[in-house]
DOMAR-678337 format. One record per residue: residue number from 0; residue in three letters; z negated, x negated, y negated of N, C-alpha, C, O in turn. Coordinates in steps of 0.2 Angstrom, whole numbers. Atoms other than C-alpha are relative to their C-alpha. Example, Ala and Ser with C-alpha at 12.3 -4.5 7.8 and 13.67 -1.06 7.14 Angstrom:
REM DOMAR-678337
{0, 'ALA', {0, -4, 6}, {-39, -62, 22}, {0, -4, -6}, {-3, -9, -5}},
{1, 'SER', {1, 4, 6}, {-36, -68, 5}, {-3, 4, -5}, {-4, 1, -11}},
REM end
This chain:
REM DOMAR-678337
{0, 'UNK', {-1, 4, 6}, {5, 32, 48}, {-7, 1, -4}, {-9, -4, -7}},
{1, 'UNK', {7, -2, 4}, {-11, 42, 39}, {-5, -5, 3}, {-8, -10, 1}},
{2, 'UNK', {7, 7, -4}, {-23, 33, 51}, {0, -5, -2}, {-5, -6, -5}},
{3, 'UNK', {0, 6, 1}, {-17, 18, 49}, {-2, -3, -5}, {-5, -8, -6}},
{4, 'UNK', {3, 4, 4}, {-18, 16, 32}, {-7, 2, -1}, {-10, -3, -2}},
{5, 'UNK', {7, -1, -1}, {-34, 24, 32}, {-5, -4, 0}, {-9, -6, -4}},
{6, 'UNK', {5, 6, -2}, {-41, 12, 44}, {3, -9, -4}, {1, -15, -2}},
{7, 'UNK', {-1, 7, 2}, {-31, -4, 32}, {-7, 3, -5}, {-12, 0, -5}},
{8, 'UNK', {5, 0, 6}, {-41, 4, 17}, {-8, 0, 1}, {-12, -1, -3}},
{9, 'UNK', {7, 0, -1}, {-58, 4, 26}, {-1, -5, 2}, {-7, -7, 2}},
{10, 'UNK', {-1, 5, 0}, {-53, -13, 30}, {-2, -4, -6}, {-6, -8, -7}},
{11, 'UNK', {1, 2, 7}, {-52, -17, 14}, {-6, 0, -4}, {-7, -5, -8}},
{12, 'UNK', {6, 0, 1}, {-68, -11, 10}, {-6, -2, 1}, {-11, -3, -3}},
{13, 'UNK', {5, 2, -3}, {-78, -16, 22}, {0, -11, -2}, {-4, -15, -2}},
{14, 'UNK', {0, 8, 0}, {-71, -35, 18}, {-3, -1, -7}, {-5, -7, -8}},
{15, 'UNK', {1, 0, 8}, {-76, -31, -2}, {-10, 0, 2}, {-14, -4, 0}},
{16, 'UNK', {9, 1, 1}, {-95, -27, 5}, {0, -6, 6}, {-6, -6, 8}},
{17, 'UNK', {1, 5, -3}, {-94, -42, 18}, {-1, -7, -4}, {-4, -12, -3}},
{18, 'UNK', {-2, 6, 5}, {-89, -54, 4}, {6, -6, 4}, {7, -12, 3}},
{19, 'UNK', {-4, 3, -4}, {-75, -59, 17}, {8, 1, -4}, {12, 5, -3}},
{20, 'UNK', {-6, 1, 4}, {-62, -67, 3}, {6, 0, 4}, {10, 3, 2}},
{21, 'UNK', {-6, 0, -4}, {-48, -71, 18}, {2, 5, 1}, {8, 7, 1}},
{22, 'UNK', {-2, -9, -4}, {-49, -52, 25}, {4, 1, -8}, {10, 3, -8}},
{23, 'UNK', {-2, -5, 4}, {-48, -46, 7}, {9, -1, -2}, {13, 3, -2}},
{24, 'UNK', {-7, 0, 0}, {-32, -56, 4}, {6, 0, 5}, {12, -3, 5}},
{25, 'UNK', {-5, 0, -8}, {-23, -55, 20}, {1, 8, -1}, {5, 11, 3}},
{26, 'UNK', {-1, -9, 3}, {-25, -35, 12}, {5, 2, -5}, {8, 7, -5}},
{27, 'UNK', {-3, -3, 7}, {-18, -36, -4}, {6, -7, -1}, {7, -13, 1}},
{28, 'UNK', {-5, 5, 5}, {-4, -43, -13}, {-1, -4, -4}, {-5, -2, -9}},
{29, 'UNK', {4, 2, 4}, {-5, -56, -23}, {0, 0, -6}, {-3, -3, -10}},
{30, 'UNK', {-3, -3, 8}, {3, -49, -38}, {-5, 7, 0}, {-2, 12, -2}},
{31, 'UNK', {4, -5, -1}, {-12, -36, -35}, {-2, 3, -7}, {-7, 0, -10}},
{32, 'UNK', {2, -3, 6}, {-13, -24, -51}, {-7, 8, 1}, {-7, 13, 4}},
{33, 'UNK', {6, -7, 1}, {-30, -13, -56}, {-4, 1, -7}, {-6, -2, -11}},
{34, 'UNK', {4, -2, 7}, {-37, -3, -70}, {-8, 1, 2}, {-10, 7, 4}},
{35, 'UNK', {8, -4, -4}, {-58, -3, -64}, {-5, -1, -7}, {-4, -5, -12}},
{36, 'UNK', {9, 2, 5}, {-75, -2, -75}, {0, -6, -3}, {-1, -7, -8}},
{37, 'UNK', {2, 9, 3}, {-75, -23, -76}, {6, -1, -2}, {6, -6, -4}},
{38, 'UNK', {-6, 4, 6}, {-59, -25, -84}, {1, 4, -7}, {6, 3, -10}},
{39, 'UNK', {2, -3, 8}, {-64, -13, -101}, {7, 4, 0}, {8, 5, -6}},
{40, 'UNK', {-5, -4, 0}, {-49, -2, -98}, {7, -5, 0}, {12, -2, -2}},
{41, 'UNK', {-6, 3, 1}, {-36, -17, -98}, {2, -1, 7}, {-3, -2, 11}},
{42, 'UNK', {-6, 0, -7}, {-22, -19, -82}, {-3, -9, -1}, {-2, -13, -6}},
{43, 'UNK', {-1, 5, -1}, {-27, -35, -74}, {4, -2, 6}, {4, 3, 10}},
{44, 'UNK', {-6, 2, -2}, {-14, -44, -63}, {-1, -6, 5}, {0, -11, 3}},
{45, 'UNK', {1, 8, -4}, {-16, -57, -49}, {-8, 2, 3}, {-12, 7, 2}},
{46, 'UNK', {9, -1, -2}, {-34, -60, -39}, {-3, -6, -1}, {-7, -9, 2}},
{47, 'UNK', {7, 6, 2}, {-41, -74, -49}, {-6, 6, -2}, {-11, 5, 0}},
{48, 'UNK', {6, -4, 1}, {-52, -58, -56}, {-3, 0, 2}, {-8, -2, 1}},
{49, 'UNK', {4, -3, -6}, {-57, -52, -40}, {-2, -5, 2}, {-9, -5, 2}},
{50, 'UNK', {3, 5, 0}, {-59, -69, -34}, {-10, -1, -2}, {-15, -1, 1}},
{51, 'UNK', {5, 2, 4}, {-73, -72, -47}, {-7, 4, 2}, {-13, 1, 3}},
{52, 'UNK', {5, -4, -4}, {-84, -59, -40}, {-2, -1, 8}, {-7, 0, 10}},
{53, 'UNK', {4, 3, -7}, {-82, -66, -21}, {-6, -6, -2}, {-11, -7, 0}},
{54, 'UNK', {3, 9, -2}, {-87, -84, -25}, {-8, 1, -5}, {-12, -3, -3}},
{55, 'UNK', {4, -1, 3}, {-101, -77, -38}, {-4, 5, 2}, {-5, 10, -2}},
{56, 'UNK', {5, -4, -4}, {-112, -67, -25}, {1, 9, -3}, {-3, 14, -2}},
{57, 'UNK', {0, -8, -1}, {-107, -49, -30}, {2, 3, 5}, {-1, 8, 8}},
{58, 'UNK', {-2, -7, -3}, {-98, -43, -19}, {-5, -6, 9}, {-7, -12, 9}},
{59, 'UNK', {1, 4, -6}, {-104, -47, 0}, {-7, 1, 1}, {-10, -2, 6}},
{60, 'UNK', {10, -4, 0}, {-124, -38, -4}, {1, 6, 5}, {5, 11, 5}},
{61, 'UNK', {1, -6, -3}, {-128, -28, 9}, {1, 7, 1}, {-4, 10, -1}},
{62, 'UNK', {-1, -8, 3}, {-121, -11, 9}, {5, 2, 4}, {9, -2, 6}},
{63, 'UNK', {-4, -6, -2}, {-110, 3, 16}, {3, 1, -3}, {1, 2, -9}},
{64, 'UNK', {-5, -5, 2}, {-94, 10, 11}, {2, 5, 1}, {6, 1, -2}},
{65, 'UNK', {-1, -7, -1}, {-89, 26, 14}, {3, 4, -3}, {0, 6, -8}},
{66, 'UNK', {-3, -3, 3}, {-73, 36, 10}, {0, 6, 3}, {2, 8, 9}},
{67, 'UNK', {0, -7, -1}, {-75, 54, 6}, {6, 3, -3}, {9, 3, -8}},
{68, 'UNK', {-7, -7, 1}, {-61, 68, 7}, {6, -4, 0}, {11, -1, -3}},
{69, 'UNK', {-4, 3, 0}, {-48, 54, 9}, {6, 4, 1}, {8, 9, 5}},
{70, 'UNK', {-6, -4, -5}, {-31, 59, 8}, {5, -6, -1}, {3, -11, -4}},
{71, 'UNK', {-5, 2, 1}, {-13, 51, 9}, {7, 5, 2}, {9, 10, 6}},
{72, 'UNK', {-5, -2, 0}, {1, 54, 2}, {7, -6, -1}, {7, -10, -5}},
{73, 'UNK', {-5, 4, 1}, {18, 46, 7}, {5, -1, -4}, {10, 3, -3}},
{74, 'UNK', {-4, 1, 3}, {27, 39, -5}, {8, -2, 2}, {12, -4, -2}},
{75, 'UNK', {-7, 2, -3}, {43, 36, 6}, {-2, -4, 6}, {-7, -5, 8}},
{76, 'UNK', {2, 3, -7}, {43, 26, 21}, {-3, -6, -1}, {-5, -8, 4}},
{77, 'UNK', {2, 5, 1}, {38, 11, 13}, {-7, -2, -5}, {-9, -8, -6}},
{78, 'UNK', {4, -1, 5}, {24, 15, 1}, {-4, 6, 0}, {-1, 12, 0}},
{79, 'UNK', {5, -6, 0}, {9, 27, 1}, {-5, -1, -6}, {-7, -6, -9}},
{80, 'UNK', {6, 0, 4}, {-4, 33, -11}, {-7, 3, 2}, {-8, 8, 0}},
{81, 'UNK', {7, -2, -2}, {-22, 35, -6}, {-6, 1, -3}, {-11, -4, -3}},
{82, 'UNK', {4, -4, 5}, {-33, 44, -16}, {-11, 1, 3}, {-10, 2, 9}},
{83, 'UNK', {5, -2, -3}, {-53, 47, -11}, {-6, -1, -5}, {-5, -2, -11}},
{84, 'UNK', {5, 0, 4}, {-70, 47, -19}, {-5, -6, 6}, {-7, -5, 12}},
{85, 'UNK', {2, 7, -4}, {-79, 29, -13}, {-8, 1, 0}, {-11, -1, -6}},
{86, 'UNK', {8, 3, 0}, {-98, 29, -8}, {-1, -4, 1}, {0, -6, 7}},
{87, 'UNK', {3, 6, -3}, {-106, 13, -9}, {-11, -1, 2}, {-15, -3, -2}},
{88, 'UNK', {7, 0, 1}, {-125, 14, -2}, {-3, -8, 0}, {1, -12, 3}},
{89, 'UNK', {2, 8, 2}, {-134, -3, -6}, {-9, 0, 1}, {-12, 5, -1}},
{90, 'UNK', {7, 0, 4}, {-153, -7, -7}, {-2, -5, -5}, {-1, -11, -5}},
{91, 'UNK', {3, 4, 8}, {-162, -13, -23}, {-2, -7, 0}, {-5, -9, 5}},
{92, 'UNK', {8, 7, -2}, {-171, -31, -25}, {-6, 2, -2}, {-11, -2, -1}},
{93, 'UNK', {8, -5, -3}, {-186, -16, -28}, {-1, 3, 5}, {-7, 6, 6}},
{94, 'UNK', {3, -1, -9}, {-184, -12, -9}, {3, 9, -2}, {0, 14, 1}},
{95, 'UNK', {0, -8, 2}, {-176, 6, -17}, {8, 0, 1}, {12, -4, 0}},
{96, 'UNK', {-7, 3, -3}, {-161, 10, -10}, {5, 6, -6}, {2, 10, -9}},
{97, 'UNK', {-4, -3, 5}, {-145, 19, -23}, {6, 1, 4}, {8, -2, 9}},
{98, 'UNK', {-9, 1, -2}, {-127, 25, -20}, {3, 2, -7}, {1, 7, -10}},
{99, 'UNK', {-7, 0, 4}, {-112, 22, -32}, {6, 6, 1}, {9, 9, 6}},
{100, 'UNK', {-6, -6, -1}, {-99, 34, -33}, {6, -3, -6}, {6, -4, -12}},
{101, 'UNK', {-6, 1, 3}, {-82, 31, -37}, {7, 4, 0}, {8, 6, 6}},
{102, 'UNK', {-6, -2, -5}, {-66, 38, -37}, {5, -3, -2}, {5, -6, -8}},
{103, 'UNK', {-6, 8, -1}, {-50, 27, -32}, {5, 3, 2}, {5, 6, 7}},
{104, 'UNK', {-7, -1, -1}, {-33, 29, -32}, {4, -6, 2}, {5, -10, -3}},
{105, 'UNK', {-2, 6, -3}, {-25, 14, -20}, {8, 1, 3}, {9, 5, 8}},
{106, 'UNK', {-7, 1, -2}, {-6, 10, -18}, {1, -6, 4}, {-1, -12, 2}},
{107, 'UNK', {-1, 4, -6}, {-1, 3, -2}, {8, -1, -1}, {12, 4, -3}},
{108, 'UNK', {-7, 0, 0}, {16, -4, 0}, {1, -5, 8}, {-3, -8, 11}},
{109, 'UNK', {-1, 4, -9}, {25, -12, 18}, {7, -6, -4}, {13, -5, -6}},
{110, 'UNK', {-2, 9, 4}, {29, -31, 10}, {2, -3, 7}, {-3, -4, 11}},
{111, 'UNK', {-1, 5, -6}, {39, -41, 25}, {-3, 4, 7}, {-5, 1, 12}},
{112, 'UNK', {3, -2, -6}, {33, -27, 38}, {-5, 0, 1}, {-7, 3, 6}},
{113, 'UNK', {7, -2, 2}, {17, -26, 33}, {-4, 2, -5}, {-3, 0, -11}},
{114, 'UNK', {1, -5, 7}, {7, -15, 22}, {-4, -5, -4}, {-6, -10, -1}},
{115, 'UNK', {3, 2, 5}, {-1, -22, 9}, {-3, 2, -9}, {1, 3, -13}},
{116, 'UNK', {4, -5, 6}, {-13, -15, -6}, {3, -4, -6}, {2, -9, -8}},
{117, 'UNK', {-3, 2, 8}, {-4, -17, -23}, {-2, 1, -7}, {-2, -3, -11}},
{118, 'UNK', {4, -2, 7}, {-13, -7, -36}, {-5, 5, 1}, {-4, 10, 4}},
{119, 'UNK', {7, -5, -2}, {-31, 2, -38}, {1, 1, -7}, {3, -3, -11}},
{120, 'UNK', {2, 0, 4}, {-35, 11, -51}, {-8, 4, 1}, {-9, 10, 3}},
{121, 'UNK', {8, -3, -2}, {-56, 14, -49}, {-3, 2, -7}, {-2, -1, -12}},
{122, 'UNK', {3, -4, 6}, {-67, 24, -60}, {-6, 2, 2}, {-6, 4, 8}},
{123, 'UNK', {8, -3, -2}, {-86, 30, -60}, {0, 6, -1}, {2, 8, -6}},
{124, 'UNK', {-1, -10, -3}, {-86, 49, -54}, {-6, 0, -5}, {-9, 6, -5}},
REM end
């Protein structure tokens, strides 16, 4: 079960640096709740948010993801919590290359038989 979601949530990530809006929501719920850096500390609700960052070239810039010290913990057989600290390496438009650090706290739940990511809470390490 660890694995598994493991490899949904690097899924998940890799579809956020691909800019692949169908992966991402074929991931998540659509009642998807997160507290991150871009919503100023308020709970946003639904993925018109996240949306806004596909269709408007953020996300889907060339870059690596990479989750360090991952763990999972299950929350019962139908819901898990997934904890990690998220590298994102990227290169600049001065040809210089940077890595992001975050750490992320991601609730997975199993919706109709299949899991599906319901709420993030992300934060700048």
């Amino acid at each position: 079960m660890t694995e598994d979601l493991l490899a949904l949530n690097q899924r998940l990530l890799d579809a956020i640096s691909a800019g692949a809006w169908d992966s991402y929501t074929e991931l998540c719920d659509p009642a998807l709740t997160c507290f991150e850096p871009e919503t100023e500390g308020h709970l946003v609700e639904g993925m018109a948010f996240h949306k806004y960052y596909f269709d408007n070239g953020t996300a889907g810039a060339p870059r690596q993801e990479t989750m360090v010290e991952p763990r999972v913990t299950m929350l019962g057989d139908d819901a898990a919590c997934l904890t990690c600290v998220r590298l994102v390496q990227k290169k600049g438009a001065d040809g210089q290359f940077a890595t992001d650090r975050f750490s992320e706290t991601r609730i997975w739940k199993k919706i109709g038989g299949s899991w599906k990511h319901v709420h993030f809470h992300r934060s700048c390490a």
